[in-house]
C-alpha distance (Angstrom), angle and dihedral (degrees) to the residues before:
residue distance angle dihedral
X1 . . .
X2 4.12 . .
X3 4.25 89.4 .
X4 3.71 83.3 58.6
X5 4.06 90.6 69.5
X6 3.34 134.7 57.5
X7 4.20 118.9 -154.5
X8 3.37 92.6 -88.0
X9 3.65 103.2 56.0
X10 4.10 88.4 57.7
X11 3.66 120.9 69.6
X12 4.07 126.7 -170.4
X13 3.79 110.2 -170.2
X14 3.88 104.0 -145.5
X15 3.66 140.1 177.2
X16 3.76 113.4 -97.2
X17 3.95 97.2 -128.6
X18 3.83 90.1 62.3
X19 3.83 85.8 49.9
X20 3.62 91.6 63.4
X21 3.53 97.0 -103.8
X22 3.83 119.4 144.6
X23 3.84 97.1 -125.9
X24 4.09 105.9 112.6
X25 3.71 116.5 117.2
X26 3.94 90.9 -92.2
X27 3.76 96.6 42.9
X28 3.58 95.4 -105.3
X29 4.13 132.8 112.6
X30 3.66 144.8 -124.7
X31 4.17 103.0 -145.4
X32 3.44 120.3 -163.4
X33 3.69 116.0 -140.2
X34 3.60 102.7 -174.4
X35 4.31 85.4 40.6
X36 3.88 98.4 52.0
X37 3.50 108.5 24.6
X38 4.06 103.0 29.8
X39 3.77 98.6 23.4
X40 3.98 105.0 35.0
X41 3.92 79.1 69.6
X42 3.68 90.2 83.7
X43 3.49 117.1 13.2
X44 4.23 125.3 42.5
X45 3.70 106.0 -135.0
X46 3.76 127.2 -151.1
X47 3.53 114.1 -135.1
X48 4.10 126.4 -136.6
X49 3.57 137.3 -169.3
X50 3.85 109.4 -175.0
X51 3.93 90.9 -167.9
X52 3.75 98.7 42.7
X53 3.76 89.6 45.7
X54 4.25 95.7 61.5
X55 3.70 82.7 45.5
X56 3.75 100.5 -99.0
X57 4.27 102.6 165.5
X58 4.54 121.6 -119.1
X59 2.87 107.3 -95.0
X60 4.06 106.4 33.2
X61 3.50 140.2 164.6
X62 3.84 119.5 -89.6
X63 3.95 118.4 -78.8
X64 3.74 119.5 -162.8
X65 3.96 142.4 165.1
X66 4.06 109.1 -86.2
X67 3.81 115.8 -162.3
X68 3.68 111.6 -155.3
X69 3.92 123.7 152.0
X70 3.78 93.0 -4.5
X71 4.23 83.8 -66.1
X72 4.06 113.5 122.6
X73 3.75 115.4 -148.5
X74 3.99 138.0 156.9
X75 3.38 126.0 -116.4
X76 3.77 148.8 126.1
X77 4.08 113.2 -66.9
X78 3.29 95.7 -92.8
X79 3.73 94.6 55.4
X80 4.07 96.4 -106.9
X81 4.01 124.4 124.7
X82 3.69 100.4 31.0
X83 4.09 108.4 -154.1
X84 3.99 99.6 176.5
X85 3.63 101.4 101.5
X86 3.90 84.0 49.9
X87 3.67 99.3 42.0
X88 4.43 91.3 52.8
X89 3.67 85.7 43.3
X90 3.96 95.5 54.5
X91 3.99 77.1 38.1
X92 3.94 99.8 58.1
X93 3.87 82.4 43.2
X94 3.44 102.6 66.8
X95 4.05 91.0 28.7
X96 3.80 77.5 74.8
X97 3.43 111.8 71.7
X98 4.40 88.6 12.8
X99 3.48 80.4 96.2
X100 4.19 88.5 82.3
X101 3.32 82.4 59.9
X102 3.90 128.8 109.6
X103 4.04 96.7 -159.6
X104 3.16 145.4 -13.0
X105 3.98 134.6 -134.6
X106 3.66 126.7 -162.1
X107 3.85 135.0 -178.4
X108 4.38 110.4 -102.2
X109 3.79 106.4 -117.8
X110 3.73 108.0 11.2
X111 3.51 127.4 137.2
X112 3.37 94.4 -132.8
X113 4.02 101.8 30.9
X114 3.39 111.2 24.7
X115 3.73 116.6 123.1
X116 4.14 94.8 -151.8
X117 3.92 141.5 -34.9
X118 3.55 91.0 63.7
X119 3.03 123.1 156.6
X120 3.76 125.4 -98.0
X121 4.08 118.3 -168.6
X122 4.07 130.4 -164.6
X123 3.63 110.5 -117.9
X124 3.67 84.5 -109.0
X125 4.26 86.5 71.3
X126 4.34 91.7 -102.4
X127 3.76 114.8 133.2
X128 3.50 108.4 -128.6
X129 3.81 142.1 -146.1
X130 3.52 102.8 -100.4
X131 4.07 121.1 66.8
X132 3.72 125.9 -150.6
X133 4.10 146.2 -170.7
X134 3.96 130.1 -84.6
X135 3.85 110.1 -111.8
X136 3.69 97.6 -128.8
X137 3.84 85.1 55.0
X138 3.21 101.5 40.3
X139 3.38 102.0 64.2
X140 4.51 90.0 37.6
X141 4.12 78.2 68.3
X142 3.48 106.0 40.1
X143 4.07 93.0 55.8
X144 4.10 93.0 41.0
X145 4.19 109.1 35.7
X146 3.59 81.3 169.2
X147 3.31 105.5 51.3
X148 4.21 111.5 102.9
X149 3.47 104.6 -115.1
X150 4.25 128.6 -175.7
X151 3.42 140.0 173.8
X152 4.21 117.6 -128.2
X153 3.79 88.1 -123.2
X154 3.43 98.3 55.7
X155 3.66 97.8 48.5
X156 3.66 89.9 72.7
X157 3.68 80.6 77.0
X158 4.15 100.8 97.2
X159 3.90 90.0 -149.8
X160 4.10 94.3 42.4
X161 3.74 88.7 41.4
X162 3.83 87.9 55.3
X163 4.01 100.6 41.1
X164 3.60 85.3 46.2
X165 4.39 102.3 53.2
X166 4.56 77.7 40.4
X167 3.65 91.7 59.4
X168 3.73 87.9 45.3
X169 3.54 99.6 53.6
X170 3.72 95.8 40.6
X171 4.06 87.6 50.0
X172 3.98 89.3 57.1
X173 3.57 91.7 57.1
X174 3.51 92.1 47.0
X175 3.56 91.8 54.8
X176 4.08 93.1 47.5
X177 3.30 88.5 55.0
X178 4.03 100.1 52.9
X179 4.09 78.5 49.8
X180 3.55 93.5 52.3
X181 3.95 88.9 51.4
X182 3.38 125.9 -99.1
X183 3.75 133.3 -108.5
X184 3.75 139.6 153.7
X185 3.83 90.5 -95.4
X186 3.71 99.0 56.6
X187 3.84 83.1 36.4
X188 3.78 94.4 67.7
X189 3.84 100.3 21.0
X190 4.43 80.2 59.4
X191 4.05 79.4 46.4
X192 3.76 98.3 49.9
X193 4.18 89.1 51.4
X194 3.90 95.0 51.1
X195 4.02 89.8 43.2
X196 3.97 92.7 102.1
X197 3.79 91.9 38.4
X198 3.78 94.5 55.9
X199 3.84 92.1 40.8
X200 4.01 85.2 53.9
X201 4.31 93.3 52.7
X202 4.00 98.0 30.7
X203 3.85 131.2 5.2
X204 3.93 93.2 -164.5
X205 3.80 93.8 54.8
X206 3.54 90.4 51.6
X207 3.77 88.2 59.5
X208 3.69 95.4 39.3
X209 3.94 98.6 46.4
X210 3.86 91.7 43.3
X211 4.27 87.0 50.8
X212 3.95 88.5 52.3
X213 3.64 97.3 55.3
X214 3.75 87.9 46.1
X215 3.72 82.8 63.9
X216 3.95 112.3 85.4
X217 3.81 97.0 -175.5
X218 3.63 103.4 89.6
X219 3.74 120.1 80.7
X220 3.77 108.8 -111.1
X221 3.77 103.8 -102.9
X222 4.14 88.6 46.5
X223 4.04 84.4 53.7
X224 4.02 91.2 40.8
X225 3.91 87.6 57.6
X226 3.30 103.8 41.6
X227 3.86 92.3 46.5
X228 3.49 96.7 49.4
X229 3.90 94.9 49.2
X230 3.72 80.1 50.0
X231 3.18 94.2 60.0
X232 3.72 110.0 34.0
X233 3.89 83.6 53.9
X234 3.62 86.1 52.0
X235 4.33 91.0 61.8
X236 3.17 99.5 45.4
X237 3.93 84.2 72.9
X238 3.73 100.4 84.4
X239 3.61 108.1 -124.6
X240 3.77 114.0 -118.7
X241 4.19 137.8 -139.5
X242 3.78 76.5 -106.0
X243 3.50 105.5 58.8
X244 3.42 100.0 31.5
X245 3.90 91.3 56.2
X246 3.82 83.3 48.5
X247 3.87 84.5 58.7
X248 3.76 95.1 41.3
X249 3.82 84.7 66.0
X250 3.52 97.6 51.1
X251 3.67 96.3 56.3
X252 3.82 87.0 40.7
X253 3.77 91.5 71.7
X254 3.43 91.6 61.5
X255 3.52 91.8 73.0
X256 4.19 95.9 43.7
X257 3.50 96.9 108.8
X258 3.65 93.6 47.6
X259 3.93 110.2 42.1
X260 3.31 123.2 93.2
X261 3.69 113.4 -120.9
X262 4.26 94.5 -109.6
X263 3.92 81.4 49.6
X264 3.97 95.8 54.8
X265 3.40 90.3 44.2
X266 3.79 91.2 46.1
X267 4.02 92.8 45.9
X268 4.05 92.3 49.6
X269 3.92 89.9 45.5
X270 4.09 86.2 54.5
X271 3.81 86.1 43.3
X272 3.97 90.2 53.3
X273 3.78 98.5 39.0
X274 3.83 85.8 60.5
X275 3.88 93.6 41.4
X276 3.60 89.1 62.4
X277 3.99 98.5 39.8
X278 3.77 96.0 -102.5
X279 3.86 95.2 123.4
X280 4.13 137.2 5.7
X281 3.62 123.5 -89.1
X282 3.87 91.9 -106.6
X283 4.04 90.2 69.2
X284 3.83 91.0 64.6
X285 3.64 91.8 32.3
X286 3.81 96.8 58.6
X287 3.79 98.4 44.8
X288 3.77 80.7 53.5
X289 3.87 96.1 51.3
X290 4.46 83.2 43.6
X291 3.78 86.9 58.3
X292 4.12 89.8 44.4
X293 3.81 93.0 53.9
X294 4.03 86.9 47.4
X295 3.42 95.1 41.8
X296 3.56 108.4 25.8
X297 3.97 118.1 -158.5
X298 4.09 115.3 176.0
X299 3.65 96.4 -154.3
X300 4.01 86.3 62.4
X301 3.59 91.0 33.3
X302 3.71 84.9 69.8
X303 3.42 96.3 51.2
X304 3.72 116.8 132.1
X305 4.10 91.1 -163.3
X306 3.71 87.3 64.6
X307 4.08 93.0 52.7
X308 3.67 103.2 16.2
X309 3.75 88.8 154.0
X310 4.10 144.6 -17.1
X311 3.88 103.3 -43.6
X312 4.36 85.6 -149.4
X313 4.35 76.5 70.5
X314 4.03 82.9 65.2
X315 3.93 91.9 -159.8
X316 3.68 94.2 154.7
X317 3.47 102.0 65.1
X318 3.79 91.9 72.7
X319 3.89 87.7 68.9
């Protein structure tokens, strides 16, 4: 769970632009307010400049991706000083030991960094139909398909923003638990934690992931991986006012037996209000965590969809 780490136990690879550094082809930046002065709080990022990195000079001329006989490459506009070979191989260098990492951040649209809808030119200078991947990126994904990766742009996007920093969190504990050693007891007690969480992004995953780990056929590392791709596939699904009422509910029978009936009614009017958009997801959530401290029930206790995160990062008030 997030309380269990400190901000140096989590770290966010992220491109050096969005950092504030002046490193883009013009010598200018692309700061992150939410990353640096919201984020930075909790996790220590490692900064990146693809460009910089092969030894490209601040200020530079323009790069781009260049379409020419179905082949991709990186160059200037006018198709001279080709960096791709130099950009994947910087790429598959850090994919190496990215896989310590917790997360990954990467600047929207750059030829080097951007995660998709970038853009891809003729070598006659017209944009064309079809989008494609940075290089730097490209290769960052391609060696960790677990790894939660985002684009700067996008986490201006309060829901994004907040699936993304979930995914992150969750991922850390993943990987201290692989460190701590793996068995079929941490296995499922990890499980049992993230069983609200998953029902909130994906109700068929929660079926599926709980069936696996019924299984005891698979060695433990072939059960580890496939559980964990389950489930990382699973978050990437942004959870909606639907499903998370749905969830709501569940965790609202635990307290059945010990609500009054002005507080049920109370809880599943909070519960509805937020179904239908009338107030955040914290509103529901903190009458819930009220009851918990009232009534307290370990199994819920031990919930990570009631702490997914730092509550100072205020990601549920977006919802």
């Amino acid at each position: 769970m997030h309380s269990s780490f400190d901000k140096k136990d989590i770290t966010v690879g992220i491109s050096a632009c969005i950092a504030g550094e002046k490193v883009r082809f013009d010598a200018s930046n692309k700061p992150s307010n939410f990353c640096m002065k919201e984020l930075a709080q909790h996790v220590t990022f490692k900064t990146f400049c693809p460009e910089v990195a092969i030894g490209l000079p601040v200020p530079r001329p323009t790069i781009r991706l260049i379409e020419k006989d179905n082949v991709i490459k990186v160059a200037r506009p006018d198709g001279s000083g080709d960096v791709t070979e130099a950009l994947s191989a910087y790429g598959k260098k850090i994919a190496k030991f990215a896989d310590s990492f917790s997360g990954f951040i990467f600047c929207a649209k750059s030829p080097s960094c951007g995660m998709e809808r970038v853009k891809i030119y003729s070598p006659e200078g017209n944009p064309l139909p079809a989008t494609g991947v940075g290089a730097f990126a490209e290769q960052i994904m391609a060696a960790n398909p677990l790894l939660p990766c985002e684009e700067n742009g996008r986490l201006n996007d309060p829901i994004i923003k907040e699936n993304f920093v979930a995914r992150v969190f969750a991922y850390k504990h993943w990987q201290s638990l692989v460190e701590s050693g793996l068995t079929k007891h941490k296995l499922t007690t990890f499980h049992s934690e993230y069983k609200y969480t998953v029902m909130s992004h994906d109700l068929v995953a929660y079926k599926k992931l709980g069936q696996l780990l019924a299984s005891n056929e698979l060695p433990i590392e072939e059960l580890a991986q496939q559980y964990i791709t389950g489930l990382m596939a699973a978050l990437r699904i942004k959870a909606t006012r639907k499903n998370h009422a749905n969830t709501l509910s569940h965790i609202q029978g635990y307290f059945s037996k010990h609500l009054s009936p002005e507080q049920r009614q109370e809880l599943c009017q909070q519960i509805e209000a937020f179904r239908t958009g009338l107030v955040p997801l914290f509103v529901p959530l903190t009458l819930i965590k009220h009851y918990l401290l009232s009534h307290p029930k370990s199994y819920l206790a031990k919930q990570t969809y009631l702490n997914p995160y730092p509550e100072s990062l205020k990601l549920r008030y977006g919802y």
